[in-house]
N, C-alpha and C positions, 0 to 999 in steps of 0.2 A: 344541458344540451339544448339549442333554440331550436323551434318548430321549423323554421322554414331553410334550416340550413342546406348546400348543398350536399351534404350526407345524407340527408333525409329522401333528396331526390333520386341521389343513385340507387340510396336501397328501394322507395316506389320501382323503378325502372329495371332493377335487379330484380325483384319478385315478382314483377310482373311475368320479367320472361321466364321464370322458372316454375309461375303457374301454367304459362302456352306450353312448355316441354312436360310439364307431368300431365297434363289433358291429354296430350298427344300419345304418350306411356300409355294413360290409363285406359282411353277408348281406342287403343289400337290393341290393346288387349284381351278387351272384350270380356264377355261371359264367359266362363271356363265347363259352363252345362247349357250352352244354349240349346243344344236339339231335342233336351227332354226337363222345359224349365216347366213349372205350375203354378197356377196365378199368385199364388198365395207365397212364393219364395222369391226374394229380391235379387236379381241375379245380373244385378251392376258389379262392375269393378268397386273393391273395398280401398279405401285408400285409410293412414294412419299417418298422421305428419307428427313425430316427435317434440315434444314440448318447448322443447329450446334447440338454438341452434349452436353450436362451439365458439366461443367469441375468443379469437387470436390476437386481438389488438397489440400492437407495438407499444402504445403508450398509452397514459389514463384507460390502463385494461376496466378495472371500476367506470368507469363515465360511460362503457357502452355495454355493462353486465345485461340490463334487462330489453338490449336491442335484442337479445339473443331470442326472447320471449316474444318481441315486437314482431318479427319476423315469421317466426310460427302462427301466431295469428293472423298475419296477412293471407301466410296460405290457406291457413285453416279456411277463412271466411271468404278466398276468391275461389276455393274450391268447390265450398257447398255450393254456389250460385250454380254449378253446371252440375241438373239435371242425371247426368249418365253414369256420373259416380256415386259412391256412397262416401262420407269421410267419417272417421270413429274422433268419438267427441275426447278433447285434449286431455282432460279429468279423469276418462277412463285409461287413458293413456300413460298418465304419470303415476295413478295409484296401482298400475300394472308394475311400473319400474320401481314405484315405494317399493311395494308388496315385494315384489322379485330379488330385490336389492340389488335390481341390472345397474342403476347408474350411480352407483359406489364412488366411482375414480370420478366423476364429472364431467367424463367423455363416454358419449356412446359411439360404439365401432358399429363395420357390416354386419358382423356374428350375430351382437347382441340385437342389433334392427329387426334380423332375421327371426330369431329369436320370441322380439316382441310380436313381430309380425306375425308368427303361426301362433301365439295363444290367443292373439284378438280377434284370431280367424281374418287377416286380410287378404289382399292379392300384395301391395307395394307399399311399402314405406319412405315414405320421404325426412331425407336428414341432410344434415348439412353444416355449414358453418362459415363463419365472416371475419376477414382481418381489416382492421383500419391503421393505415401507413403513415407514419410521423407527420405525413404533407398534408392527412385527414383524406385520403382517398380511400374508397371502401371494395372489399372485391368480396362479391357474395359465391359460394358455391353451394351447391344442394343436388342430390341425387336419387333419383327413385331404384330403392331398389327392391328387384323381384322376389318377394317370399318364396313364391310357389317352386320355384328351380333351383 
């Protein structure tokens, strides 16, 4: 895969907006104790970005295995930059799914998000997944979704 391709760019531009729409998720969601919080209890929204994201590729499915990885990092690390959230760190995240033996089939669904999301005590999880189309055009999608409800 070359560094500067344009796939490289639409996924930047792809995760980019998908970090503006889970910012907007997560501090529109707030505290879930604000009127009775104590100095000493962190009472940000919890975010959990799953480790990989589902790689659908139509062709050379192998040539884009560990964008799946690249991606979850992007969020991972545009997410901690903003202050009002908390993010759980990826490591605890995947030894949650070793341990659980949630991601058996090599797809995680809603359920299982869900799932992960009330034992690591979050608010939202964020998941998702990427296809790349014989023409090499990329289409990213990802979703927060709500634990708490």
């Amino acid at each position: 895969m070359r560094v500067n391709s344009p796939l490289h760019a639409v996924a930047g531009r792809s995760a980019a907006a998908v970090v503006a729409v889970v910012l907007m998720v997560a501090t529109a969601a707030g505290p879930s104790n604000a009127g009775c919080q104590s100095p000493a209890v962190d009472q940000r929204p919890t975010v959990a970005v799953l480790p990989s994201f589902d790689n659908s590729s139509l062709l050379n499915h192998a040539d884009y295995e560990s964008l799946g990885k690249g991606i979850a990092d992007v969020l991972i690390t545009e997410l901690t930059a903003n202050n009002a959230i908390r993010v759980i760190e990826r490591d605890r995240i995947q030894s949650l799914i070793d341990e659980q033996n949630l991601g058996a089939s090599g797809r995680v669904d809603k359920e299982t998000a869900v799932k992960v999301g009330k034992l690591l005590g979050v608010h939202h999880v964020i998941m998702g997944g990427f296809i790349v189309d014989p023409q090499g055009r990329m289409r990213l999608d990802a979703r927060a979704v709500n634990v708490e409800t």
